[in-house]
N, C-alpha and C positions, 0 to 999 in steps of 0.2 A: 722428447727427452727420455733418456732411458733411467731408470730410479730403481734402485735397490732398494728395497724396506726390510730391516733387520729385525727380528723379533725372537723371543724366546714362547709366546702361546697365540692364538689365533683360537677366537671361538669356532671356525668350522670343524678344528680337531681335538684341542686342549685349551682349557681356561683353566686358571687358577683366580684370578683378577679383573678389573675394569682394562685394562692393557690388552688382552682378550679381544673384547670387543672392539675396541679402538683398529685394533690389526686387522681387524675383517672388516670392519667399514670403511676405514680411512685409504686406503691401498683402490678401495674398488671405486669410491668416490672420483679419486683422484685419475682415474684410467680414462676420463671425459678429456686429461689434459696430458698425459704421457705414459707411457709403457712400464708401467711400474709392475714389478713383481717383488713377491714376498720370498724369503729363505728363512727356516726355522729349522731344528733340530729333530733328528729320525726319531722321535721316541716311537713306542708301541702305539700310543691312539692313534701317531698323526698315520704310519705304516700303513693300519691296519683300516684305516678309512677315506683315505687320498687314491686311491686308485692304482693303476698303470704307473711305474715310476721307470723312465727312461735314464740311462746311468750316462751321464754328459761330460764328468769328470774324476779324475784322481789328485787325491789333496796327499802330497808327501808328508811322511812324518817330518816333526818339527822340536828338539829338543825333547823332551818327555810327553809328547803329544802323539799319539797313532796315527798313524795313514788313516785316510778314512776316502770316501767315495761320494761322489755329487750326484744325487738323482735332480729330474724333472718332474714334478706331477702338475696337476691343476685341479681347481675347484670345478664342484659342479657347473659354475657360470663361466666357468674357461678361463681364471687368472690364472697365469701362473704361480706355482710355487715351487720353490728349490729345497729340496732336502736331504738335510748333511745325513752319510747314512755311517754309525759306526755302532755296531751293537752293545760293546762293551762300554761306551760311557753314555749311549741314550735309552735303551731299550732295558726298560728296567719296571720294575711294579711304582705306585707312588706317584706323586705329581714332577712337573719340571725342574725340580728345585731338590726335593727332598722324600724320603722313603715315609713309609705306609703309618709311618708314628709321627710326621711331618715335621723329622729332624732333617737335616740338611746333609745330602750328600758330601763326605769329607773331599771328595775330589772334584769340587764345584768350579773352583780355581783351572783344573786343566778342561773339565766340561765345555766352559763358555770362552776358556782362551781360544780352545779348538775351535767352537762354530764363530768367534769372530775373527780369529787369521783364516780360518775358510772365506769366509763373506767377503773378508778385504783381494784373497784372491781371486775369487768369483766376479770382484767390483773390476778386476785391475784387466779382467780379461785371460787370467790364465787358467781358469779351468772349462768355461763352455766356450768352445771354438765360435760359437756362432752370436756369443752373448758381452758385453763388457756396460757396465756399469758408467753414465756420466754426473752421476750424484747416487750418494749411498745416506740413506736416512734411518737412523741407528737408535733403538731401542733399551732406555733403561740400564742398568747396569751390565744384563747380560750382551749386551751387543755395544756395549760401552769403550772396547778396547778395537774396533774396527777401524776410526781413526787413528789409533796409535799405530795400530797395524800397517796402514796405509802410508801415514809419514813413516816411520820406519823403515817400509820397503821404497822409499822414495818416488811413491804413488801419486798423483798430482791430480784427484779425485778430490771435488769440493764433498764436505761431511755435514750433516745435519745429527744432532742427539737432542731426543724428545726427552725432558727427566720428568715421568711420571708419578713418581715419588721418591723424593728426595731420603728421606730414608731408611732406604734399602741402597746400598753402595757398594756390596761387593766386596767384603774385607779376607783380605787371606795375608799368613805370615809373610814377612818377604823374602823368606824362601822361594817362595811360589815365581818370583822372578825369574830364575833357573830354568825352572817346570816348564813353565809355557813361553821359551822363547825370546823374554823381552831382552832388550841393550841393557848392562849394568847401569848404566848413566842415564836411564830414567827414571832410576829411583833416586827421585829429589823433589823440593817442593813443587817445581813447576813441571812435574812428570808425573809418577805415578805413588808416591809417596806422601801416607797421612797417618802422622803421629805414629811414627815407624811401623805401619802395614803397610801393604799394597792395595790400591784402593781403585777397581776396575771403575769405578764411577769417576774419578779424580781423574784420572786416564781420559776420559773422553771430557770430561769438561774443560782439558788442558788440549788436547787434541785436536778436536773436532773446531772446522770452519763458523761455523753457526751454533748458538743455544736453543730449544723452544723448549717451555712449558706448556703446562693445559688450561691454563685460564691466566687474562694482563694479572691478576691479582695474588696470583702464586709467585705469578714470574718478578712481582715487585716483592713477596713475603722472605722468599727465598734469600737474599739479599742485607736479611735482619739476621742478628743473633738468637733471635726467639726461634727462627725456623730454618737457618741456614744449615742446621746440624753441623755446625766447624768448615763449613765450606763458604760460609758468606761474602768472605774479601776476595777469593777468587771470583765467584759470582758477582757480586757487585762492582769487580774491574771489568767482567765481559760484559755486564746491560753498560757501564757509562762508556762503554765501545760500542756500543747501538751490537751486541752480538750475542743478545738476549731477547727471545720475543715469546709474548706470550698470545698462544691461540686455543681457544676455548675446544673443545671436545665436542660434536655432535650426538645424535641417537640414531639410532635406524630406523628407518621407516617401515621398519612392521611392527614397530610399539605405537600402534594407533588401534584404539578400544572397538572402533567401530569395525573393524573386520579379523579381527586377534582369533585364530578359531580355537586357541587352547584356555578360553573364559568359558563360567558356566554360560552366561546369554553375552554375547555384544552386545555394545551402546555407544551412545554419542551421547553430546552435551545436550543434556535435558529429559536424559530418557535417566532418568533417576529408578524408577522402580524395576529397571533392567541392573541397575548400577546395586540395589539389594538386595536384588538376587545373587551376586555375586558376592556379597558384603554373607548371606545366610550358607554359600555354597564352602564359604570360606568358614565359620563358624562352625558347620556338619565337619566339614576336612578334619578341621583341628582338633576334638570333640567338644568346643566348646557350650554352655547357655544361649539360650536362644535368650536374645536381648536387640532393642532397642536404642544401647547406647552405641558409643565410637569406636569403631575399632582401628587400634592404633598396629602399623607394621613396621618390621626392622627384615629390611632385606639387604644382609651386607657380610661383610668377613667379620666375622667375628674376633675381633684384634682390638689393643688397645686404642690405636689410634682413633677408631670408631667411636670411641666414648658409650662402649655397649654397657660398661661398671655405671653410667648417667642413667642409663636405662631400668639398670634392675635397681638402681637406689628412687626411682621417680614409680616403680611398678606399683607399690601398694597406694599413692596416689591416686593414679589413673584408675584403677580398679577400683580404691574406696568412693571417687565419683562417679562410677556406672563406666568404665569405659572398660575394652578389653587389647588384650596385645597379640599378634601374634608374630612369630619369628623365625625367620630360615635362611639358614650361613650356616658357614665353616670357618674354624681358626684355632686359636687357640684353647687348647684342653682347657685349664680353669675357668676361662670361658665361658664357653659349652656346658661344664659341667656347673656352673652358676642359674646359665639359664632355664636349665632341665629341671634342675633343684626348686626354683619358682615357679614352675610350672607342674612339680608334683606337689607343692604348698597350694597350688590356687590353679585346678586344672579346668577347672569350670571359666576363666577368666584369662589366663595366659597357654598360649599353645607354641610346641618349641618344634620346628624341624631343623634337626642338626643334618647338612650337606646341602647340597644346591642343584637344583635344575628351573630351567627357565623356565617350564609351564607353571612350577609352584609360585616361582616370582611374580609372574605376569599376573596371576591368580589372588594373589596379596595385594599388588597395587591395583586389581577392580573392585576387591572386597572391601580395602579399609578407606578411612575417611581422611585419616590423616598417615605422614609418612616418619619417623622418628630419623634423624641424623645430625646427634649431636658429637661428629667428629672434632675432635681436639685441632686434626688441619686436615683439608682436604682439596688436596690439590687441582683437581676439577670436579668429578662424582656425577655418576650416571643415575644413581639410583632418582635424585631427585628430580631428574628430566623425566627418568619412567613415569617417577610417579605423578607430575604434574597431568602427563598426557593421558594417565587415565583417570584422571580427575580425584587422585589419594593426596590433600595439602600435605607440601611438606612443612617437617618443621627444621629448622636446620639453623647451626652455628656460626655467626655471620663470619666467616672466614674462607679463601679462596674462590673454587667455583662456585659453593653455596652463595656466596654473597653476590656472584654474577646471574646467577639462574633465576633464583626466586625473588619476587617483589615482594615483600615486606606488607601486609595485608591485603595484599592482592592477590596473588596467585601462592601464598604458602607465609610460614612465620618463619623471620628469623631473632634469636638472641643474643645476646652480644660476650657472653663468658661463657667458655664451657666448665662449667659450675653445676650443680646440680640444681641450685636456687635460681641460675638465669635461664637454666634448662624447664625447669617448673612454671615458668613464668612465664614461656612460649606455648607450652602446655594445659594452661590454664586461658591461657588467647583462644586456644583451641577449642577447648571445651566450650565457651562464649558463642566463639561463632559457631559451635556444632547448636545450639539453643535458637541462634535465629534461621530459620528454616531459605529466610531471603538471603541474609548474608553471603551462609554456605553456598549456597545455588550459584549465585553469582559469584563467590571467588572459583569455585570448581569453573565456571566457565569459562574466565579468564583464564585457569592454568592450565586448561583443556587447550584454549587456541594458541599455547604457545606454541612457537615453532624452533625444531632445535637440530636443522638440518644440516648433515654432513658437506653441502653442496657448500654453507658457508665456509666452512673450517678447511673444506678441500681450496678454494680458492685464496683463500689466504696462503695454504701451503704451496700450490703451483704458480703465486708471486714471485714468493721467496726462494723456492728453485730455483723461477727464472733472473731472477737479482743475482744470486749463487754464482751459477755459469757465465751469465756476461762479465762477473769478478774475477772467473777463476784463471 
């Protein structure tokens, strides 16, 4: 089966997010069951670090959209990837989304209209002679309109859209109809029309053949008024059509502690005093006290959603009980600049790295003991798979993936409000079991053995492919 994977970042060239890394595992997982290739947008990093790119098609202008041109490349391990190339709306300073102050490009609306009428014609067979699409599995809001695209051009291409977080949706005036192409006549409720914007995410969830989410417990959340963000009754008509599924998110299998080469020492479960030394390598990094208590970590965006404001109101806490924090993400300026500010009040005790790279990461979850994620929702969440596997408890808010991943004094804590008092009260668990020396031992070994392999999540997806086409 040949499968299109629609995405706007891919950790081997651009992350902005957990979506990232989904794109680079899940594509490759799934390559054990069909020809799947990935198509993302020309920015500078992807250019500038994919290789050889073979020019396989020309995409005509379309409305206020530019011509643009189809290369080939591939990854190091030989996926393919397809990349839209137009300098003018990808190749720019900034991340995929928005300029170097992490405002949002104003022409976001013809950006990702562009690379998703590209994809739909790349699905449909008319731009690489040698290539066509018999399922296209579409990403997030920026690959959201690929379906629409498809029905539209009268494509008869079954659609998958993963919504990886519900909300981010894509909103642009409905001018923007004009812009990029669409029929007059699908701006309405059951088209692309919310609460008079345009709503590329609304698009695809009217669209697209199939729903999935990243964990069953999103995919039921989503569905409520508490989380459906104005979309719930549409949502909740496609699950009681069985055309909502939820499948959980995997990890890679190079977040395994015992051969990670970018830790101060590897370990495995029991080698504890290799497990401190990463815990003291972590403490030198940050400048922090050399100390004996817990040290607690936030590896994650730094966004509300995060519940990072639970964090800094819970910090002199943890600190007035011997524990320490430390911290590395990107997001939001106020933020950022909260975190810094508590970390120049108590530098000895909280350590802040604003931006992200994966050795720091990797590096925090061998060092610390526990792993802080009191997100408000969180629709599947990687961070706490990391951190199980190198044995940093998480603590986490019973909601979405958290409440599928971790067992509840087993392998990490969870509490049931994101509140600051039920967030305290996970925290305080914490500290408990940091006191008993046996305790800890054995929940670390338990969250050490879990297994949170893409093999599963890929099999689930190359079912529902195959359910897909014998439908379609």
């Amino acid at each position: 089966m040949r499968v299109l994977f629609v995405t706007p970042e891919i950790d081997d060239y651009v992350r902005v997010g957990g979506l990232a890394a989904v794109s680079a595992a899940l594509p490759r997982a799934l390559r054990n069951w069909s020809d799947v290739r990935v198509i993302l947008p020309g920015y500078r990093d992807v250019i500038s670090q994919c290789g050889p790119i073979q020019i396989v098609g020309e995409c005509p202008a379309l409305a206020e959209m530019p011509a643009c041109t189809l290369g080939l490349a591939s990854t190091r391990d030989g996926m393919p990837i397809y990349v839209l190339l137009s300098p003018q709306l990808y190749e720019r300073p900034g991340n995929p989304y928005g300029d170097e102050s992490a405002r949002d490009w104003p022409d976001n609306d013809i950006r990702f209209a562009r690379f998703a009428s590209a994809a739909a014609l790349l699905a449909a067979g008319q731009l690489d002679p040698n290539w066509s699409a018999d399922l296209v599995h579409a990403n997030d809001w920026p690959g959201a309109l690929v379906p629409a695209y498809l029905a539209w051009n009268k494509v008869p291409v079954p659609t998958i859209l993963t919504i990886h977080n519900l909300a981010y949706q894509g909103l642009f005036p409905k001018t923007a109809l004009r812009r990029i192409g669409a029929p007059e006549d699908s701006f309405h409720i059951d088209g692309l029309e919310f609460y008079d914007k345009l709503s590329f995410l609304k698009g695809g969830l009217n669209y697209s053949t199939h729903l999935t989410t990243v964990s069953e417990t999103y995919a039921r959340e989503i569905t409520t008024p508490e989380l459906g963000c104005g979309l719930e009754g549409l949502l909740r008509k496609r699950s009681n059509a069985a055309q909502l599924t939820g499948i959980l998110n995997g990890i890679d299998e190079s977040w395994d502690p015992r051969f990670c080469s970018e830790l101060m020492r590897p370990f495995g479960a029991g080698d504890w005093e290799a497990k401190r030394a990463n815990a003291d390598g972590v403490r030198q990094q940050f400048g922090l006290a050399l100390s004996r208590g817990p040290i607690f970590g936030l590896v994650a965006r730094l966004v509300h959603q995060k519940g990072v404001d639970l964090v800094l109101a819970a910090a002199d806490a943890i600190v007035s009980a011997g524990g320490q924090i430390v911290v590395t993400g990107t997001g939001e300026p106020a933020i950022e600049n909260a975190l810094m500010e508590a970390h120049r009040r108590r530098p000895d005790a909280i350590g802040v790295a604003i931006g992200f790279n994966d050795r720091e990461a990797r590096r925090i979850f061998a060092g610390s003991d526990f792993t802080l994620m009191p997100s408000r929702f969180e629709p599947c969440g990687l961070s706490q798979m990391y951190a199980q596997r190198f044995g940093s408890l998480p603590i986490g808010h019973q909601t979405g993936g958290l409440a599928e991943t971790i067992i509840d004094g087993e392998t990490g804590f969870l509490f049931n409000k994101p509140s600051t008092e039920s967030f305290l009260g996970g925290i305080l668990r914490a500290f408990a079991t940091f006191g008993s020396q046996d305790r800890l031992n054995s929940m670390r070994r338990s969250a050490m053995a879990k297994s949170f392999s893409w093999n599963i999540s890929a099999a689930s997806y190359s079912s529902l492919y195959r359910k897909m086409s014998l439908a379609a």
